[in-house]
N, C-alpha and C positions, 0 to 999 in steps of 0.2 A: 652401850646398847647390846651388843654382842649379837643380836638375830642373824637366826644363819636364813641365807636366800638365795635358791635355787634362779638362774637365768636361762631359760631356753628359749636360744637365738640362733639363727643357721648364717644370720650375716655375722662371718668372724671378728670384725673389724668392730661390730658395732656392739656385738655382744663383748668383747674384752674391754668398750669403752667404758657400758654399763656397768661393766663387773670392778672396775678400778674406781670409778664414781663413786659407786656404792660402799667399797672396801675402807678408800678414803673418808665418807661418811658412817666407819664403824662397825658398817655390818659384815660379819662374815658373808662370802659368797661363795658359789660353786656355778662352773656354767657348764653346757652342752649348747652342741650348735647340731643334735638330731633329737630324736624321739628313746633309742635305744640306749642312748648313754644316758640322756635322763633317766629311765628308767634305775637301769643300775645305778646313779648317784641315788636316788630314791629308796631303792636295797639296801644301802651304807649308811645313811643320813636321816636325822628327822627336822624337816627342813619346819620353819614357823611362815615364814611366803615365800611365795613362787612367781616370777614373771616370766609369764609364757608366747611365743609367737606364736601364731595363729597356723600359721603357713611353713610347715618344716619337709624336708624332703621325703620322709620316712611318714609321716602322719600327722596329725592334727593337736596345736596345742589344748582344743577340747577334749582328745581322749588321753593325754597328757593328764588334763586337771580333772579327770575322773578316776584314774589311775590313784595318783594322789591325793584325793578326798577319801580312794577307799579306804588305804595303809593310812594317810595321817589328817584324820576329818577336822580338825583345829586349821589346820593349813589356811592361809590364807593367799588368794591366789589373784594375782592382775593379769588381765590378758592384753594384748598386743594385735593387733593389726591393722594393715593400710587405710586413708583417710574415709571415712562414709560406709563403710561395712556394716549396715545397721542389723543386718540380717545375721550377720556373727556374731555382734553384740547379744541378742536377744539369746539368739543360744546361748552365750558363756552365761548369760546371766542364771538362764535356766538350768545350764548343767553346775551351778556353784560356784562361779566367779566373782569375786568379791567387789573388781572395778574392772573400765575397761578404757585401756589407753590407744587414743590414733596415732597410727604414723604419721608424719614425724613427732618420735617423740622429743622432749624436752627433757632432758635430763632433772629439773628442780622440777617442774612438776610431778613429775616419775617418784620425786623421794616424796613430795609434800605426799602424795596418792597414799605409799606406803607407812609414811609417819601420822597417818591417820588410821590406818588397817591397826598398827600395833595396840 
């Protein structure tokens, strides 16, 4: 498959479980667990999707995936956060989010989401 995908996760632990998940099923990955190192992988890379948390210490994974719709508007992008956030949902959707996953996630549903985006 080789897609490369971008993970910004500020939980470390869960963010590297995703990234070896995912690596294991093929896809190149890169993570950041803030706003600002995204950015800069975003500088270096032209990512094909993005899974983003919602809730980063530094800023919002919505101006995260606007950021990235500007430089790579193909992007495809999942966003992340806690159960029942309907009011986050609507935004991601609004600002270009492709889908939107609740915490807890499930790791196979997470890939079916994305194996569907490609």
């Amino acid at each position: 498959m080789n897609t490369k995908i971008l993970i910004v996760e500020d939980d470390v632990v869960f963010c590297k479980l995703l990234t070896r998940f995912l690596s294991k099923n093929e896809f190149e990955v890169m993570d950041a667990q803030n706003g600002k190192d995204a950015y800069e992988l975003m500088e270096l890379n032209v990512f094909k999707l993005a899974v983003l948390d919602y809730r980063l210490p530094d800023m919002t994974g919505i101006e995260i995936l606007s950021k990235l719709k500007e430089k790579q508007p193909n992007a495809k992008v999942v966003l992340i956060t806690r159960y029942g956030d309907e009011e986050v949902a609507s935004k991601a959707i609004a600002a270009g989010a492709d889908a939107f996953i609740s915490k807890p996630i499930n790791p196979d549903e997470l890939l079916d989401v994305i194996k569907n985006l490609n």
